[in-house]
KEFI-898710 format. One line per 5 residues: number of its first residue (from 1); for each residue x, y, z of C-alpha. Coordinates in Angstrom, 1 decimal, padded with zeros to 4 digits. Layout:
NUM	X/Y/Z; ...
END
This chain:
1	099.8/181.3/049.9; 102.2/184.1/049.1; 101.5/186.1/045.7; 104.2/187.7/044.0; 103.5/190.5/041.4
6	106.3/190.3/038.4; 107.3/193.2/036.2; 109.2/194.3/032.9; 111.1/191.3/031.5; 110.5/189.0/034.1
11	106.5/189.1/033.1; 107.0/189.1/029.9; 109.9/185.9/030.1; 107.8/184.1/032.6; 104.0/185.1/030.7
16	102.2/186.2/034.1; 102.6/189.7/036.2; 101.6/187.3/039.2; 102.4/184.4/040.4; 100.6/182.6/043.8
21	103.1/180.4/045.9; 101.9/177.9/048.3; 104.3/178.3/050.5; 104.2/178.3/054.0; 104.1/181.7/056.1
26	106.0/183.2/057.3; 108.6/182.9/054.7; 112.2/184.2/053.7; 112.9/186.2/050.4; 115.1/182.9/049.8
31	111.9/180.6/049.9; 110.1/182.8/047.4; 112.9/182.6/044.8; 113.4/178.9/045.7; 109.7/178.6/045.0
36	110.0/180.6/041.9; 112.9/178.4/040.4; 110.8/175.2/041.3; 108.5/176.6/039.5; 110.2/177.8/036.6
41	113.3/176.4/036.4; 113.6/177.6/033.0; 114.2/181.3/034.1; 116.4/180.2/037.2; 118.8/182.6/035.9
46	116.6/185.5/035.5; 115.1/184.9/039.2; 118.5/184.2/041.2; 119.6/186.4/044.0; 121.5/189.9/042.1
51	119.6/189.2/039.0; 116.1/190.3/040.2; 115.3/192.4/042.5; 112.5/192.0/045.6; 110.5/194.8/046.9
56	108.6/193.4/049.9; 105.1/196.6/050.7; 107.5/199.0/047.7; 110.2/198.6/049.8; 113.7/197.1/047.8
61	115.5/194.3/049.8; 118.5/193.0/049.2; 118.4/190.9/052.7; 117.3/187.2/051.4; 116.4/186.1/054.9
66	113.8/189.0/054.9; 110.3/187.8/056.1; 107.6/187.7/054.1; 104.0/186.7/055.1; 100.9/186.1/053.0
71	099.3/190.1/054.1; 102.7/191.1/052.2; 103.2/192.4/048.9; 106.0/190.8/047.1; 107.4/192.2/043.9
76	110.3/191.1/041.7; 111.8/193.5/038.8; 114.6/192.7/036.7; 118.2/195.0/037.3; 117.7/198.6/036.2
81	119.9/200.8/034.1; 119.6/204.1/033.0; 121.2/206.7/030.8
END
């Protein structure tokens, strides 16, 4: 099982600031979003890939065949702006 934490509008859209994923491990960032559409395919917009970004141990990705294993922390934010 791979747990992903969610934050800002993508907890709020989705209702939960983690999700658990029973998945197999090793895993690509590609398989957690896949996962996460399955899930909610709903918000398949709001999860594709250049729509949210993944932070695999507080470390932003943009590599979707990027491992991830369950000792991993997974995070997923929406796009940031400033001002």
């Amino acid at each position: 099982m791979i747990q992903v934490l969610l934050f800002a509008r993508l907890r709020d859209e989705l209702g939960t600031g983690t999700v658990n994923l029973e998945i197999p491990s090793p895993a690509r960032v590609r398989d957690v979003r896949a996962a996460l559409c399955q899930q909610f395919p709903q918000h398949r917009a709001l999860l594709a890939e250049g729509k949210a970004l993944v932070a695999i141990n507080q470390n932003l990705t943009n590599d979707e065949q990027a491992s991830v294993s369950e000792r991993d922390e997974v995070a997923l934010f929406p796009p940031m702006t400033g001002g």
